[in-house]
C-alpha positions in Angstrom: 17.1 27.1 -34.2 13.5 25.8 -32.9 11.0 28.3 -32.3 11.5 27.9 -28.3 14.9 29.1 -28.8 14.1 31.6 -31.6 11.8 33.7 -28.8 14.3 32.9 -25.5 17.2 34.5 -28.0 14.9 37.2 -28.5 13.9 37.9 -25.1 17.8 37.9 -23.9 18.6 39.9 -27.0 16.3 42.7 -25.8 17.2 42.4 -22.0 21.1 42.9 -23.2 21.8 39.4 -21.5 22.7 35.8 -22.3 21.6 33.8 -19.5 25.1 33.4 -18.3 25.9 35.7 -16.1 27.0 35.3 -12.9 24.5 37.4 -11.2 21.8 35.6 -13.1 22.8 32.5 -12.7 22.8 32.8 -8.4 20.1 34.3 -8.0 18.1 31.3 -9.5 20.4 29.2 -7.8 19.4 30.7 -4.7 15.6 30.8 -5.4 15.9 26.9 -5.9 18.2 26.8 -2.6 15.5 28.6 -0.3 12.2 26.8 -2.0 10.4 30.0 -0.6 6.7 29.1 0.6 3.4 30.3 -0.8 0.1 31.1 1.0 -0.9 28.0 3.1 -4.2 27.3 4.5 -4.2 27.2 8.5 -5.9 24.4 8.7 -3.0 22.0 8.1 -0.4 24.1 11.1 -1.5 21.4 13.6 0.5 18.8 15.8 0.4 15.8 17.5 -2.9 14.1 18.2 -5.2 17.1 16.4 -2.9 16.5 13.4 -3.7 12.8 13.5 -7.5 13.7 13.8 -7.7 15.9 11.2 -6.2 13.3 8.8 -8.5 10.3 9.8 -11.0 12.7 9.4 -10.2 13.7 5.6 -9.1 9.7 4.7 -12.8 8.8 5.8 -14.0 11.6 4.3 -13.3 10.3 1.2 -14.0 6.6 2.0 -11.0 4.9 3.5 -10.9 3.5 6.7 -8.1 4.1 9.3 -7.2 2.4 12.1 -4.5 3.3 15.0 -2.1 0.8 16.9 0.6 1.5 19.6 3.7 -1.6 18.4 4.4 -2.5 15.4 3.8 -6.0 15.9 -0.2 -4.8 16.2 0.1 -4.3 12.4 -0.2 -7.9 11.8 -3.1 -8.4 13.6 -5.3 -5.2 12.6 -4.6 -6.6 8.9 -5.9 -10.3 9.9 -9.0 -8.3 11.6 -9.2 -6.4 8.3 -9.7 -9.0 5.8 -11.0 -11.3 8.4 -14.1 -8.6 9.1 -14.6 -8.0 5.0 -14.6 -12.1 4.3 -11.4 -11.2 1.9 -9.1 -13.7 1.5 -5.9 -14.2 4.1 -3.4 -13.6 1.4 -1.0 -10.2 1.2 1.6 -9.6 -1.3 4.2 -6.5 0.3 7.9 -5.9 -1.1 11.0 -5.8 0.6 10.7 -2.7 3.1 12.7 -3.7 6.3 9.5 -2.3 8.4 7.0 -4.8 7.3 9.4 -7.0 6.7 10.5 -7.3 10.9 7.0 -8.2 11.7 6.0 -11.9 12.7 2.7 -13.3 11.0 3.0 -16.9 12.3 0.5 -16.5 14.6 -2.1 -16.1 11.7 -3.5 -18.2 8.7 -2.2 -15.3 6.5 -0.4 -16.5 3.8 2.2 -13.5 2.7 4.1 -13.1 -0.5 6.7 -10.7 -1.6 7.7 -9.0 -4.8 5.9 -6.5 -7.5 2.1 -7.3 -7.9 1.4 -8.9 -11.5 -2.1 -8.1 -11.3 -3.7 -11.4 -9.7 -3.0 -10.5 -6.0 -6.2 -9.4 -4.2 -4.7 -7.6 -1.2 -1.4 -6.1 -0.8 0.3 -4.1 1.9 2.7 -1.0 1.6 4.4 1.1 4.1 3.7 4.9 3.7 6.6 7.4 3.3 4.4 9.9 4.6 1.3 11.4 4.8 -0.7 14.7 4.5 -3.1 15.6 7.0 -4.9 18.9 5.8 -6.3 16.0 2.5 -6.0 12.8 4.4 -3.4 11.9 1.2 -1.1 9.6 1.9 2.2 9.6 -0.3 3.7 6.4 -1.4 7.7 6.5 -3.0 8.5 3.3 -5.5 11.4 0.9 -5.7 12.0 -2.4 -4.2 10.6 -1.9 -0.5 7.1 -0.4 -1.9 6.5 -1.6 -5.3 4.2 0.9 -7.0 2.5 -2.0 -8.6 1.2 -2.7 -5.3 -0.6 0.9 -5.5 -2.9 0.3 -8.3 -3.5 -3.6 -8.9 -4.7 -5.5 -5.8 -8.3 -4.8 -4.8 -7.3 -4.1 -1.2 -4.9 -2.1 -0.5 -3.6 -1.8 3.0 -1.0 0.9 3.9 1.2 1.4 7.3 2.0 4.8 8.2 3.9 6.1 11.3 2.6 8.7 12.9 6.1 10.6 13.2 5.6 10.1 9.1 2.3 12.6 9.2 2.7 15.9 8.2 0.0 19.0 8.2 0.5 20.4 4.5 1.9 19.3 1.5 5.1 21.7 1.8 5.7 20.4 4.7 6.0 16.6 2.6 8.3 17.4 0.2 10.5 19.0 2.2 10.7 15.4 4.3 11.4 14.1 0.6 14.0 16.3 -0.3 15.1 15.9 3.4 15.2 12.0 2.5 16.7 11.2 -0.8 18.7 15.0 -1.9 18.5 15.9 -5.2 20.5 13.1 -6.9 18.6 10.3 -5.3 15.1 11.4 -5.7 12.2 8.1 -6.2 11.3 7.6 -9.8 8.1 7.6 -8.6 5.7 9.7 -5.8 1.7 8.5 -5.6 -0.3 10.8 -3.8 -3.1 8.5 -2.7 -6.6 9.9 -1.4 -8.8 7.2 -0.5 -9.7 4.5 -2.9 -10.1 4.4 -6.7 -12.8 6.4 -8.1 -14.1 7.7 -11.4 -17.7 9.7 -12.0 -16.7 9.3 -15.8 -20.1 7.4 -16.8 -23.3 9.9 -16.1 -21.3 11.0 -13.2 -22.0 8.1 -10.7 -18.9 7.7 -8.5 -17.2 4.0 -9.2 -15.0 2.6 -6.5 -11.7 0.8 -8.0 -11.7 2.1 -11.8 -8.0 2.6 -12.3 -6.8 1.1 -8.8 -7.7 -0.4 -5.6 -11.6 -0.1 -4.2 -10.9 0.0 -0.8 -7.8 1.1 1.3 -7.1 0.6 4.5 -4.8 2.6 6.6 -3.1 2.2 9.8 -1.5 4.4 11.8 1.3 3.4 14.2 1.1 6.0 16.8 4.6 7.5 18.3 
């Protein structure tokens, strides 16, 4: 018997219980059911264009940029402004979400590529699951459509999000996630993104793109 289950014997041993009991066992099963909520700040209980405010606000805060479009096709041309207006080159490496994958980019010199980055791609573009508007964090899921390679190795790092996608508080995400996938289908993986890269490691001077991307770029596809 480890230790771990030396004390936890112990424990039930004193309680006069063995962890099996009916009881027991549905009241944590109900405490897991109802996901009850803890204190939330107020600032995040907003809707509709104060709850897009509030999150460009806190993404620029912390040194993205954000832009807002009203189609879907206007995606393709705020990224061609993007790295047009930085001098970056017109190159973007995405995955295989049906979203970005539906737009047309044959009316600009962008060349576009598809799959996982392997570390040599200079800008890619994601689509966000959602968003978080009290920390301007936007929360990225992996697998095929969204590589999370695509998170952390290009330089640039543009990211769609819908606006229907933007939530005020982060208990308000994951209930969108559990919403999404259930409990047998969860992502492997969840980023929580907040701006670009950063690290105040060395004599606390803030770097831009130490373990990921040094500028991000976000748009906003308004309802």
């Amino acid at each position: 018997m480890s230790a771990r289950e030396d004390i936890l014997s112990n424990i039930r041993r004193s309680l006069g219980v063995n962890g099996r009991e009916a009881p027991r066992v549905s009241a944590v099963q109900e405490r897991l059911r109802s996901a009850p909520r803890g204190v939330m700040p107020a600032r995040g209980q907003v809707s509709g264009a104060e709850r897009v405010a509030l999150f460009r606000a806190e993404a620029e805060r912390v040194a993205a940029s954000v832009a807002e479009v009203a189609q879907p096709q206007d995606i393709v041309s705020e990224a061609a402004r993007y790295l047009r207006e930085h001098n970056l080159p017109a190159t973007l490496r995405m995955g295989a979400d049906a979203r970005l994958a539906e737009l047309d980019w044959s009316d600009t010199a962008i060349e576009v590529t598809h799959g996982p980055s392997a570390g040599d791609d200079l800008n890619g573009l994601s689509h966000a699951f959602g968003a978080i508007a009290e920390t301007g964090t936007l929360a990225m899921t992996s697998g095929p459509g969204n590589p999370t390679t695509l998170n952390f190795l290009p330089d640039n790092h543009i990211v769609v999000l819908r606006e229907a996608d933007l939530v005020g508080d982060a208990e308000s995400l994951w209930d969108r996630l559990r919403a999404a996938y259930g409990k047998a289908a969860a992502p492997r993986t969840v980023n929580l993104i907040t701006g670009p890269s950063r690290s105040g490691d060395i004599e606390q001077q803030i770097v831009l793109g130490a373990h990921g991307p040094r500028r991000l770029h976000i748009i906003i596809l308004r309802d």
